[in-house]
N, C-alpha and C positions, 0 to 999 in steps of 0.2 A: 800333158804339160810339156813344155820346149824346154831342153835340157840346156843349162850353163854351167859354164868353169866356174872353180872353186873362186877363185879370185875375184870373177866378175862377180862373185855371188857375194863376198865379203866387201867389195868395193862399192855394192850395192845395198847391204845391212849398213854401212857408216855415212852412206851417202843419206837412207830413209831415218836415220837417227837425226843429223844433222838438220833437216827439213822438218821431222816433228817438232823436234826444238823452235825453231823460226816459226813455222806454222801456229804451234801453241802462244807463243808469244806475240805476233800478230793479232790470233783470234783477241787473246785476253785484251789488247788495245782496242780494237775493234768496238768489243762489246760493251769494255769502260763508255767507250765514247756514245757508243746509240744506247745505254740506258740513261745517260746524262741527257743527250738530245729527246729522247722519247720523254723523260720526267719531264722536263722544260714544255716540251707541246701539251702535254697532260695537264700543267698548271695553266698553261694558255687557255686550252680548251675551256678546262672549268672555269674559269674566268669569266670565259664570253658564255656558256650557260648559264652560268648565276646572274649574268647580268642582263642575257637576253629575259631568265622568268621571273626577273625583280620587273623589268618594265613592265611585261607582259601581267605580274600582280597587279602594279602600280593600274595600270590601266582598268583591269575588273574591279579594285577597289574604288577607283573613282566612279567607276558606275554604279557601282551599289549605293556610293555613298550620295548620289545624287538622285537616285529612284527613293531612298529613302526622304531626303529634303522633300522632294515631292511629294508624301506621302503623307508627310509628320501634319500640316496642319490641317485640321477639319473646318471647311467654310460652315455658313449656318445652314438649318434645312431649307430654308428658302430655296435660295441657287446653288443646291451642295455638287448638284453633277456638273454642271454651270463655273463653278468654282475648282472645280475637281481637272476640266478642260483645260481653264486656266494656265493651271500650273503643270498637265504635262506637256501645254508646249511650249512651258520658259523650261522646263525639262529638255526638252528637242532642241531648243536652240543653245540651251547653257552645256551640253553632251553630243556632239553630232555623231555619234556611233550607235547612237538611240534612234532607230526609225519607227518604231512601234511599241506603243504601252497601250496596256489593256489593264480596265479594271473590273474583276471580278466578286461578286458581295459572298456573304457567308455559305449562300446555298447555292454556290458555281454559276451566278448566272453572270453575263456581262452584262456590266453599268456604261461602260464607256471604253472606247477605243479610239486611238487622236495617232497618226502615222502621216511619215511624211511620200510612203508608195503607195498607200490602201486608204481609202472613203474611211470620213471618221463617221464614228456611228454612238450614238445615245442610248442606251435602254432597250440595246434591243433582245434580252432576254436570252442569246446563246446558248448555252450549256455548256459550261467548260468542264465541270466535276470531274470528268473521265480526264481529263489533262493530268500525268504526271506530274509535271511541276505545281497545279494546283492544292495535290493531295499533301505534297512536301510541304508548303507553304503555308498551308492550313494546320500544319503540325510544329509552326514555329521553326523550319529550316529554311535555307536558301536553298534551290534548285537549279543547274546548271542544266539544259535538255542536249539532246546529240546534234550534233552541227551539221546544218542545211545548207541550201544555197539557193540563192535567189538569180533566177534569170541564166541559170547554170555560169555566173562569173565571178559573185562575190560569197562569203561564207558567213552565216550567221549562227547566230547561237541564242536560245532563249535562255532568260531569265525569270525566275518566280522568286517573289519573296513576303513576305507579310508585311502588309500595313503598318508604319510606325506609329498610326495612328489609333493602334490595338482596338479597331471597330470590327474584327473578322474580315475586312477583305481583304484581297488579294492583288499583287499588282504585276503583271507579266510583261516583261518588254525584250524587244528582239533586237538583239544588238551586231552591230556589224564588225566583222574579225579582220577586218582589211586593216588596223594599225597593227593587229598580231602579225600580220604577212609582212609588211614593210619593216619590223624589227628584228622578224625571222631574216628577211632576204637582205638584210645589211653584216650580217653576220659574213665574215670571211676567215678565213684557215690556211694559209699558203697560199700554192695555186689554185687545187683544186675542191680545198674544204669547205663547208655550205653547211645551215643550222637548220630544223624544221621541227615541226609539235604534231604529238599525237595526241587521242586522247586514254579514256580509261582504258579503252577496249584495246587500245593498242591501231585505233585506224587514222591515217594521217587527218592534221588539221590547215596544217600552213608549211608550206613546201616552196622552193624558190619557183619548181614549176607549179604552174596552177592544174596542168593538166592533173598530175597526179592527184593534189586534192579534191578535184570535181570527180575523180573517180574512186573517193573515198577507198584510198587503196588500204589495206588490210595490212600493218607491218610489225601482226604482234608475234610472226614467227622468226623477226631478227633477232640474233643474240642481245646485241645491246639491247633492245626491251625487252623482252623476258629476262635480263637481269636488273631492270629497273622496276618491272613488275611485282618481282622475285621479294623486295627488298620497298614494303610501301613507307615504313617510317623511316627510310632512309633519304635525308631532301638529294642532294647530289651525290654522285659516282664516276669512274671511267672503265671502261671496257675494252680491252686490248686488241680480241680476237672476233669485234663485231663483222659484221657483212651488209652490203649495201643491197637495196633492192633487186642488181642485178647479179647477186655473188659474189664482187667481188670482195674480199675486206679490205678493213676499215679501223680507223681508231677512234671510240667516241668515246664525248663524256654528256652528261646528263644532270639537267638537272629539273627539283618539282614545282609545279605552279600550284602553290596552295589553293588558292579559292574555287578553280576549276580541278584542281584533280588533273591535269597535264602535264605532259613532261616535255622539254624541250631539250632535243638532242644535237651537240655539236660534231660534227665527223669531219677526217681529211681522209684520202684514202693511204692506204697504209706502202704502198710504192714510191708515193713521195717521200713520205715518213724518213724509208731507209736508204735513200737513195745518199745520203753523208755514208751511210752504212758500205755499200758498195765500190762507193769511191777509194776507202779506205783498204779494202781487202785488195784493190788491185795495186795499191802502191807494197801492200805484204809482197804480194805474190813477186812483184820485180826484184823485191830482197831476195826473196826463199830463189830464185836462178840462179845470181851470182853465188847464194851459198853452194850453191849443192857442187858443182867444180871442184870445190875446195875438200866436199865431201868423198867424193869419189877416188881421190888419192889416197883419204885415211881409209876408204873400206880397202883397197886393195894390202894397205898392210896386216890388216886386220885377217888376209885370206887363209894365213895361218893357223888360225883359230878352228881347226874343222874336223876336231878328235870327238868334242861334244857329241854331235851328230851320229856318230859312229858306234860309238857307244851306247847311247839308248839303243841303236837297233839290235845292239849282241845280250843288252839287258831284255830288250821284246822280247827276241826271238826265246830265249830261255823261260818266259814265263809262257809264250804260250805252249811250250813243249809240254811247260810240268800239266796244262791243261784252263788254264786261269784265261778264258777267251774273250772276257768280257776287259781285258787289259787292250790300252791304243798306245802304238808309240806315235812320241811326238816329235818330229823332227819337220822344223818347220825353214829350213835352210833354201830350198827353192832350188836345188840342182839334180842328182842322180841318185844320192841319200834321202832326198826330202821322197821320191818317187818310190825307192825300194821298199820306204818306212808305212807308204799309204798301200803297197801290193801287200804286203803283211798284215797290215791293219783289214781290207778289204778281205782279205782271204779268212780271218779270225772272225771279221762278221760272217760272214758264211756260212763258218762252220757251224756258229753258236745260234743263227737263225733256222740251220737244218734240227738241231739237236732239241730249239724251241717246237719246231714245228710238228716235230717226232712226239713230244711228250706232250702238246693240245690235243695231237689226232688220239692219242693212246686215252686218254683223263674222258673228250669228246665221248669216244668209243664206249669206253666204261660206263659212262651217264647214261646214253642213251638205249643200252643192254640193261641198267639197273631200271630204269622209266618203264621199257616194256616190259619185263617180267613182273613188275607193279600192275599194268594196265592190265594184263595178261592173266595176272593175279586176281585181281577184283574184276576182271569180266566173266573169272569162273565163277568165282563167290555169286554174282550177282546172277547166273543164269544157273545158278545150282539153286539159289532161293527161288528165281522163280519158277524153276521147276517145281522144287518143293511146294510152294501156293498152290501150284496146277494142280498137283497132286491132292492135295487138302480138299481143292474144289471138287474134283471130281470123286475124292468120297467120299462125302460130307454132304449132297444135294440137298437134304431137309435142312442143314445147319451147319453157318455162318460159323458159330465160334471157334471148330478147329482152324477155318481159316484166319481168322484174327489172332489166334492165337500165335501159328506159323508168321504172319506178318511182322506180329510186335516181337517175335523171339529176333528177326533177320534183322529187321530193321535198327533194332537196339546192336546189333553185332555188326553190321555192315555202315553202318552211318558214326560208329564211333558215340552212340548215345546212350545217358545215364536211365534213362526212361522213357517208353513208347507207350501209347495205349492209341486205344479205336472209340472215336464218339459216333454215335448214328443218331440221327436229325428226326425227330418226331415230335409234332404236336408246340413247334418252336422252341424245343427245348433240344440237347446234345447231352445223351447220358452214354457210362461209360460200358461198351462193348467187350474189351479185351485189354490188357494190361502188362507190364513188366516193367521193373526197376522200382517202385513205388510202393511207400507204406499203406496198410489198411486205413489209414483213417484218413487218405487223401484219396484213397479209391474211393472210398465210402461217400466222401465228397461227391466225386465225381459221378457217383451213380443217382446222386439223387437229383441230379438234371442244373447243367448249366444255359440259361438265356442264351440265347445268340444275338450276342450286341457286340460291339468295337471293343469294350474295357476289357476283352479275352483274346489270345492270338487266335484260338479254333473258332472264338465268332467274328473276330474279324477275316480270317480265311471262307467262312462261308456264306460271309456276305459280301465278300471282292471275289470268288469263286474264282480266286488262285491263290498261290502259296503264298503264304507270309511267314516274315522271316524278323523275331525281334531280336537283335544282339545281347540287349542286356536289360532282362524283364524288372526286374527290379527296381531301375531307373528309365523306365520307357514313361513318359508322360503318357497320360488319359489311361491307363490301363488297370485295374483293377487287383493290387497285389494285398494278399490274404496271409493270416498267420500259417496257415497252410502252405502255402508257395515260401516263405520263408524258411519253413522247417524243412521241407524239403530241398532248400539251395538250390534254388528255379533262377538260370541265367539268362541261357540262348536257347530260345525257343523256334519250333519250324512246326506250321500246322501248314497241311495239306488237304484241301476238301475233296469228296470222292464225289463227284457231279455226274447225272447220266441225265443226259437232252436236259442243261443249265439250271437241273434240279438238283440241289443237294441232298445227298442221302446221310452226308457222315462227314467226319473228318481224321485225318490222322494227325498224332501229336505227338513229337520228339523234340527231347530236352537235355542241356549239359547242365553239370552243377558249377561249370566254367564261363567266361565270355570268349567264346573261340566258334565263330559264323563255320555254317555248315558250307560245303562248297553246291557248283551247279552240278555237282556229277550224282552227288546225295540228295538233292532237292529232286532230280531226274529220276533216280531209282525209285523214293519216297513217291512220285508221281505214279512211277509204274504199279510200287503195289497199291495206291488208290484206285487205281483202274484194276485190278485184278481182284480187289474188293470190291469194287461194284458190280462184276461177273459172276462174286459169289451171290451176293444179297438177289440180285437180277434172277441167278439157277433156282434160288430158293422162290422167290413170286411165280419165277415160269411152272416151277413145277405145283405150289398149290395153285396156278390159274390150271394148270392139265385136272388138279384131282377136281378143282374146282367144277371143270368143263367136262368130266368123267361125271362127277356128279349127277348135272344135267343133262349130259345126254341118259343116264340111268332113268331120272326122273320124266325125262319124254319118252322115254321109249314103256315107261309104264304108264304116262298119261296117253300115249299111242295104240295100245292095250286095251284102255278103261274107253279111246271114244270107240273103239270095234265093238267092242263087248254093247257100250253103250247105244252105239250105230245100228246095230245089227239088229237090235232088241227094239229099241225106241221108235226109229224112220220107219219097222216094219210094222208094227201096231197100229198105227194109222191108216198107212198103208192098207193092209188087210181088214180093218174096219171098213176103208172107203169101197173095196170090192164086197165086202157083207153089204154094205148100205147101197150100192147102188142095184145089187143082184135082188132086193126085198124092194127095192123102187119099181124095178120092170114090172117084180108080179103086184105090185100094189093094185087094188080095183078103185078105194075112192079119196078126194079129195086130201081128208083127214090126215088118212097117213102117209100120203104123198110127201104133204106138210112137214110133219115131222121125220119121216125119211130124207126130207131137203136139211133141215137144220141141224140134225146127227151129220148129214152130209160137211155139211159148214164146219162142223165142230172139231170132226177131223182134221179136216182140210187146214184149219186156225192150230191147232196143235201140230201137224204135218210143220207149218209154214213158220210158228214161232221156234222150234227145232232147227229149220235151215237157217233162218235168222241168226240165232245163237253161232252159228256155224261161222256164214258170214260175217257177222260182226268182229271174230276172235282173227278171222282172217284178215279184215282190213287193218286190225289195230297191230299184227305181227308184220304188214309189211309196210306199214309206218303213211295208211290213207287215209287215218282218221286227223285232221289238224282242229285245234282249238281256235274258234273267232273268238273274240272276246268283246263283248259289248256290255250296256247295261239293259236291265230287262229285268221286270216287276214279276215277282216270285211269284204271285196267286194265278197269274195266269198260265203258270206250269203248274200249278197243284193242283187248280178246276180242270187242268186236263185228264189229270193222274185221278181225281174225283171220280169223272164222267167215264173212263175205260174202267176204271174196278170196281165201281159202286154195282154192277150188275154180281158182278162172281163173287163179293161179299156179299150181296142180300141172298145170292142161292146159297152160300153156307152157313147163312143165319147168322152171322157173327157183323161185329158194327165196325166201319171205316171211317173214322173221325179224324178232321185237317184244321189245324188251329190256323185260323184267320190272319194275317199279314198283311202289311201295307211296305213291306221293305222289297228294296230292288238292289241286285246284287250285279256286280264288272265281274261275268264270265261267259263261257257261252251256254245257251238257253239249251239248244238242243241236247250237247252231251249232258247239262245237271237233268232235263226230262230223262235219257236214258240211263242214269243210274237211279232216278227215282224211279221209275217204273220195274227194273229189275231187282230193286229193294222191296216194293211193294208188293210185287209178283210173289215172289220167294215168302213172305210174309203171311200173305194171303195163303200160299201153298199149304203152309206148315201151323196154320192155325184152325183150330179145329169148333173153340168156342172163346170168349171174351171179343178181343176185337185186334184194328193195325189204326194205331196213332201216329198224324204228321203233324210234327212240332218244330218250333224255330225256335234258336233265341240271340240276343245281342251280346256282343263280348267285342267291347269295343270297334274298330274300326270293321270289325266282321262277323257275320252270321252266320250260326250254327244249325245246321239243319238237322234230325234225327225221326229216325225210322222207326216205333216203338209195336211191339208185337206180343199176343200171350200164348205162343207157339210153345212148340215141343224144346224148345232151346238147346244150346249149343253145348255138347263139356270141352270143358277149358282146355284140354289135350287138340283137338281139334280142331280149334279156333284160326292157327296158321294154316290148316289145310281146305277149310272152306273157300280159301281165297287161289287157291291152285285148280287148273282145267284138269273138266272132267273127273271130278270129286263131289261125292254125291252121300250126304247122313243119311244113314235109315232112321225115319223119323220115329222107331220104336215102337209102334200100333199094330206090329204086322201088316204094314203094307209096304208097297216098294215106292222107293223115290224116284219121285218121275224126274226127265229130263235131264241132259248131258253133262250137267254139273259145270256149266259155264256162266251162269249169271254174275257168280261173284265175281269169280275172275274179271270178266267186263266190267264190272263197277271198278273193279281195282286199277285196271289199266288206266280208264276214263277218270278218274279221279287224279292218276298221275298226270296224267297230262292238261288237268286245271291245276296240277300246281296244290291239290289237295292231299289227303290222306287219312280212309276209311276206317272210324274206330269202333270196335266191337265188345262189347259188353252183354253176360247172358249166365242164364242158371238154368238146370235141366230143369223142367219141365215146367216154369215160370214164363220162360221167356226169354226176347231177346232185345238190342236196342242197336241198331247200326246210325250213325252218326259222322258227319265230315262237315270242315269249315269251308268258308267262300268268303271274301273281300265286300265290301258293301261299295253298290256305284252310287251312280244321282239320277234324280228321276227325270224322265225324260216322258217326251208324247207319246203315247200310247200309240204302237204299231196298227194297221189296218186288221180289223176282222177277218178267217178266213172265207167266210161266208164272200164276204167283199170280193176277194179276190176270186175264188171260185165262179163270181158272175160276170168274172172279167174274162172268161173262155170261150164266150158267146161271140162269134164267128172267126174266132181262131184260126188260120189257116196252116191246117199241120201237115206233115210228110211224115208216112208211117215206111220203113225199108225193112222184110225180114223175108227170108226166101222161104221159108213154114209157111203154107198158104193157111193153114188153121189159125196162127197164130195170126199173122197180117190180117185176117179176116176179124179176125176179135178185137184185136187193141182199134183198127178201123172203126167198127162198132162203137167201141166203147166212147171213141171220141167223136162220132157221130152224133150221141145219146147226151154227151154235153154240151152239142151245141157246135162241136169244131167245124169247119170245110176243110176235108181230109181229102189226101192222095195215097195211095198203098200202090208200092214199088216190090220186084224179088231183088234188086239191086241199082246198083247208083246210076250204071247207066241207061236202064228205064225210068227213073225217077227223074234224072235231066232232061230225058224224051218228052215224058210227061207232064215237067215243069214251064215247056218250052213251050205250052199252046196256051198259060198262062202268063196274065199282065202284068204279075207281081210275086215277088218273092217267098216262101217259105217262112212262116216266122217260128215254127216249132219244126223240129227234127226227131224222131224216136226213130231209134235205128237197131238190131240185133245189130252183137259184135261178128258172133262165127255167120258169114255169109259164104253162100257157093264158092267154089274153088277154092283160091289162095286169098282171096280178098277178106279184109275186116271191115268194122262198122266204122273204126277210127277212120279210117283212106277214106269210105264213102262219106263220111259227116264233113272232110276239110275237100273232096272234089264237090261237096253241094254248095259248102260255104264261097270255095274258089268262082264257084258258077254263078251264084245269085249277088257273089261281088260285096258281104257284107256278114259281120258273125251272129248268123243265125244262132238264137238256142238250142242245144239237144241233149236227148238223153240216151246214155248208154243199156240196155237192154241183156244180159245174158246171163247163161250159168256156172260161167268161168269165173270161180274165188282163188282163182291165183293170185301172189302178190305182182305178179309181174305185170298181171293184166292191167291191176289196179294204179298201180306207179304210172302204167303209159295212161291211162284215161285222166288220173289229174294231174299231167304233164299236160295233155289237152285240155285241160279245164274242163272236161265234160262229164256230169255228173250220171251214176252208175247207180240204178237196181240192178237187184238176184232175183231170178225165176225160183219161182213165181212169182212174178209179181200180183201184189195186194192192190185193186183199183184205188182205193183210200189213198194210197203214199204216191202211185203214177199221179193223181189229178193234186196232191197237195204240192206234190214234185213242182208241177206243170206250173201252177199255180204261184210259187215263189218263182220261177223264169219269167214268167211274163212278167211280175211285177216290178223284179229286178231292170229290167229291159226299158218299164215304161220310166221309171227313175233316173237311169242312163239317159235315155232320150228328151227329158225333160230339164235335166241340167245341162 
């Protein structure tokens, strides 16, 4: 700041007195005058508003009142629409602001329309219903619609209003606003004031410019209408501080068009207004010069006065010694003093914003040392509990409840909670695991199993499969609150579900007897040990699935045992029969005993073969090659089969085979219910010595019960789960030994599983036994072809035999020679295309060994023969390989697989269902 003398500083305090003085007293004339001039245009204003929406009434009431005249009389029904014409065009001519009346009857249709711009029309049916003003008018009101324009130059407005002739219709006419425009643009206001109407919405109607009303300009964001809006049962107003469309202001007044709901606004703009205002300030101002002259001589005497000044600074400077920083002096004198007064004052700020500044960083500092040793604090707590869990876990592998119990003790201590417990999820119920803070007879509760539905926070946690959090249970709508949860003061509740792969296993549950919400750090922790509970429960299944799987392998490795023992014993008794029988063939001399040396031969051989069967069978069903078709198929024609193979080995044991007659057909597959009846039957027959084996059926509703009845050596009840385990074999208690590997059952059982069945056994020593399982009933359908039939369908067959065994190729050769085939025998696939190739036509049977010479399989050679003849031949796979792995790739190939030996019976019934399948394909 520019320094000055004392004098000129005092000649200049009596000079700015001087000048206030005249200044103030100017102003106060000043403003006397322009609120008197501004009151004066204000009453003008509203003058000319009230008088522009009296016309602007006058004129809508004349309309009404003249649609009405029109309206009131009813001609007769003769010429009523005729009559109706009539009178709205002495309407039209006695109103010229009326271009268009429409008459509408009770159910919106138009009767008649008579205009003096638009074709009049009669009857012709319209639809006006959906017309707003219809709906108004039909309810006994008048309707006013939004204002149109016609031709884009003049503005109209429709009207609706009800018949005076109270017959239900309606009479709509379109009236033109160009007298509102000529009474709006007569309006004047000084130079440059001008009136104009909006409507409800606030969007202009009549403007002196048309432009603006043709573009229905929007003006309900000016203050004067939003104060007229503001205020509807208010008829007129003025508004001081309005603005005109382009910003500038304005001064309006306003006033309301009853009938339409318009408001017609008068404005000048506000420059005019004050321009008396202005004039008057500058005649002050030529006073307040000549004073001030007069002023500047009294300041200079006044320059003596300049102790004051001086003094506050000796009074400052002492207070801020004693330390009082927050003290200013004030020396407002404008010279050397005024400057000294603000280096003092500046420098007291200073000090007192270092001193601020000192004791934010120190309080700062404090906080944020007391925060972390907090965070610091509970990140011990919280990894010293989870240690402790871990702990728990891993001593505890058979059992859970040390860990819940470590959980509920941390949780209730780290989360600040009145009580924790642990639910686990079974059978759709959450009973209580582990517990703390809670009385017995809410545990007791809780162990006798709570639903998991919404009306509980634990079952609403485990059926949203994340935390839920109720502040205040007691008043929580939909939730299910008990004398129980009151007794124990149940407020704020946090259930946390324990999920592993978006399974529930459980929940965790903590409670305050307060309303005070848990935070995210406690809901986070709470999480952690859910997941550290579910590690527990998880240790405990892993380890009984190990004792589980300990188990089994125990039990294989002694059904591993039982088939050696069994193997060893059983495959060679055959065996060594078939070398006794053929070494007593050579020396045979005649026919007779050839004979019966042939048929012991057979006998073995059928025992030999139903042994690898058994073998087989338990092989394919372990590596998952046996699949269920499911069709339907008439039950007698599996039990004539099961007749005609045992009726020979029951009449040699003298004992009777008896099959209760059936007309029912069962939805599953044919073949596997044959091979558990024939392996129930087997077994049956085996172990029966006199009476007989009964097949029986019965109905049980939508399904048929089949059962296997026998007067065998029967079963004791201790043993009953292990006849169905491999290679488990009763001694039938006769002193004789039980023949065969102890695999029957087992197969039935498998096979049974996999119809979706489940084999029941019922039995008394030495009575008997009765094996039984149910089946679904199908519908009857055509009876399949005979095999007979099919079998005469291999007469000129053309087959491809491949096995590099020239014994072997030479026999299956044979064999389907003898049925009639034209056969080719190959040692491998590329002789067989060699040989295929001086032929005209394709292969239609394939029988191929799988182990061929070298690295080559029978799979390669069957899809190079398919590749070659260009089309998929049938075939069959051949060999002695009961791997599962073999079997998986041959029905990934689709090609069906005998085990050596093979039985000619099954190779030709084989062949047999190929071709027929083939000729089905080929026919559809």
């Amino acid at each position: 700041m520019a320094r000055r003398p004392i004098a000129t500083r005092y000649a200049a305090l009596v000079a700015a007195l001087l000048a206030v003085a005249l200044i103030a007293s100017g102003a106060l004339e000043t403003w006397v005058s322009h609120r008197d001039r501004q009151a004066a245009l204000e009453v003008l204003q509203r003058e000319k508003a009230q008088a522009a929406a009296a016309a602007v009434s006058r004129f809508v009431e004349d309309v009404l009142r003249n649609l009405e005249w029109a309206t009131l009389s009813v001609p007769g029904a003769g010429g009523e629409l005729d009559g109706r014409r009539l009178e709205f065009l002495k309407l039209l001519r006695l109103e010229p602001a009326i271009t268009t009346v429409t008459l509408a009857d009770a159910s919106g249709r138009e009767q008649l329309r008579v205009s003096r711009i638009r074709t009049d029309r009669i009857a012709s049916g319209v639809d006006l219903s959906a017309e707003p003003g219809y709906a108004a008018a039909r309810g006994g009101r008048t309707h006013f619609g939004d204002v149109f324009f016609v031709a884009q130059s003049e503005p109209y407005v429709t009207v609706a209003i009800p018949s005076a002739a109270r017959d239900g219709t309606v009479v709509l006419a379109d009236v033109n606003l160009k007298f509102v425009r000529e009474v709006v643009s007569g309006i004047k206001v000084g130079e440059t004031g001008y009136a104009y109407v909006v409507d409800a919405h606030g969007r202009l109607v009549s403007h002196p410019e048309l432009s603006l009303v043709l573009q229905m300009t929007d003006l309900s964001a000016l203050p004067q209408v939003q104060a007229a809006s503001a205020s509807p049962l208010q008829a007129q107003g003025f508004v001081g501080h309005g603005r005109d469309p382009s910003g500038a202001p304005v001064l309006a007044a306003y006033a309301k068009i009853a009938p339409l709901n318009w408001t017609v606004f008068v404005e000048q703009s506000r420059a005019e207004a004050i321009a008396p205002l202005i004039e008057s300030i500058g005649r002050s101002a030529a006073i307040l010069l000549v004073a001030l002259a007069l002023a500047v001589t009294v300041g200079v005497i006044a320059a003596r006065r300049m102790v004051a000044p001086m003094e506050a600074l000796r009074r400052g400077a002492q207070r801020f010694g004693a330390g009082d920083l927050a003290h200013r002096i004030a020396v407002a004198s404008g010279d050397e003093l005024q400057e000294l007064a603000a280096q003092f004052n500046a420098m007291a700020a200073q000090l007192s914003g270092i001193y601020a500044e000192l004791e934010q960083r120190v309080a700062a500092r404090t906080r944020d040392l007391d925060q972390r040793n907090r965070e610091v604090t509970e990140a011990l707590e919280q990894q010293t509990a989870t240690a402790e869990i871990l702990r728990a876990i891993s001593a505890s592998p058979t059992d859970a409840t040390p860990v819940f119990d470590t959980i509920v003790r941390n949780a209730a201590r780290l989360c600040k909670a009145n009580t924790v417990f642990v639910m686990l999820h079974q059978d759709g119920l959450l009973t209580l695991a582990a517990r703390t803070g809670c009385t017995p007879e809410f545990a007791a509760y809780l162990a006798s199993g709570i639903p998991v539905d919404r009306r509980t926070a634990s079952g609403r946690a485990a059926l949203a499969k994340r935390p839920v959090q109720i502040l205040d249970f007691l008043h929580e709508p939909g939730v299910l609150v008990m004398d129980a949860h009151r007794a124990e003061e149940v407020r704020t509740i946090l259930a946390v579900p324990m999920l592993r792969d978006d399974t529930v296993l459980g929940v965790i549950v903590i409670w305050r007897r307060e309303v005070r919400a848990f935070t995210d750090e406690q809901i986070r922790l709470l999480e952690t040990f859910a997941a550290q509970a579910v590690i527990a429960i998880e240790n405990i299944r892993l380890f009984e699935r190990i004792q589980e799987t300990s188990r089994r392998l125990d039990l294989a490795n002694q059904a591993k045992s039982r088939l050696l023992a069994a193997a060893s014993h059983d495959l060679r008794q055959p065996m060594h029969a078939l070398a006794l029988f053929v070494g007593q063939l050579r020396a045979s001399r005649t026919a007779g005993e050839r004979v019966a040396l042939t048929q012991r031969i057979e006998q073995a051989v059928a025992s030999l073969s139903e042994l690898l069967d058994q073998l087989l069978d338990l092989s394919k069903l372990e590596a998952g090659a046996v699949q269920a078709s499911q069709q339907d198929f008439a039950l007698r024609d599996v039990l004539a089969a099961i007749e005609t193979q045992f009726a020979p080995q029951a009449a040699a044991k003298r004992i009777e085979l008896r099959l209760r007659a059936t007309g029912a057909w069962l939805r599953s597959d044919p073949v596997l219910v044959q091979r558990i009846l024939l392996n129930l039957v087997a077994n049956a027959i085996r172990y029966t010595d006199r009476g007989g084996v009964l097949i029986g059926c019965r109905r049980r509703g939508d399904r048929l019960r089949v059962e296997v009845w026998d007067t065998g050596c029967g079963i004791p009840e201790e043993r009953r789960d292990d006849v169905f385990r491999e290679f488990v074999r009763l001694d039938p208690g006769d002193h004789r030994r039980a023949s065969g590997l102890g695999l029957g059952l087992a197969i039935v059982a498998r096979l049974a599983e996999l119809l979706g069945a489940k084999i029941e056994l019922s039995s008394r020593v030495g009575r008997g036994s009765v094996f039984a399982f149910e089946l679904p009933l199908g519908t009857v359908a055509a009876r399949a072809q005979p095999a007979a039939a099919l079998t005469a369908q291999l007469h000129g067959l053309f087959a491809l035999v491949i096995d590099d065994d020239e014994s072997a190729r030479t026999g299956t050769r044979g064999l389907l020679e003898r049925w009639g085939c034209v056969t080719l025998a190959a040692p491998s696939a590329d002789a067989a295309i060699e040989q295929l190739a001086a032929h005209d036509r394709p292969p239609e049977l394939i029988v191929c060994d799988y182990r061929l010479a070298g690295d080559a399989d029978g799979l390669d050679a069957i899809a190079r023969i398919r590749a070659a003849a260009g089309e998929h031949v049938p075939a069959i796979l051949v060999t002695a390989d009961t791997s599962p792995a073999t079997l998986r790739a041959a029905q990934a190939h689709g090609v069906p697989v005998l085990h050596k030996p093979v039985s000619p019976l099954k190779l030709r019934a084989l062949i047999a269902q190929l071709v027929a399948a083939r000729a089905s394909e080929q026919a559809a």
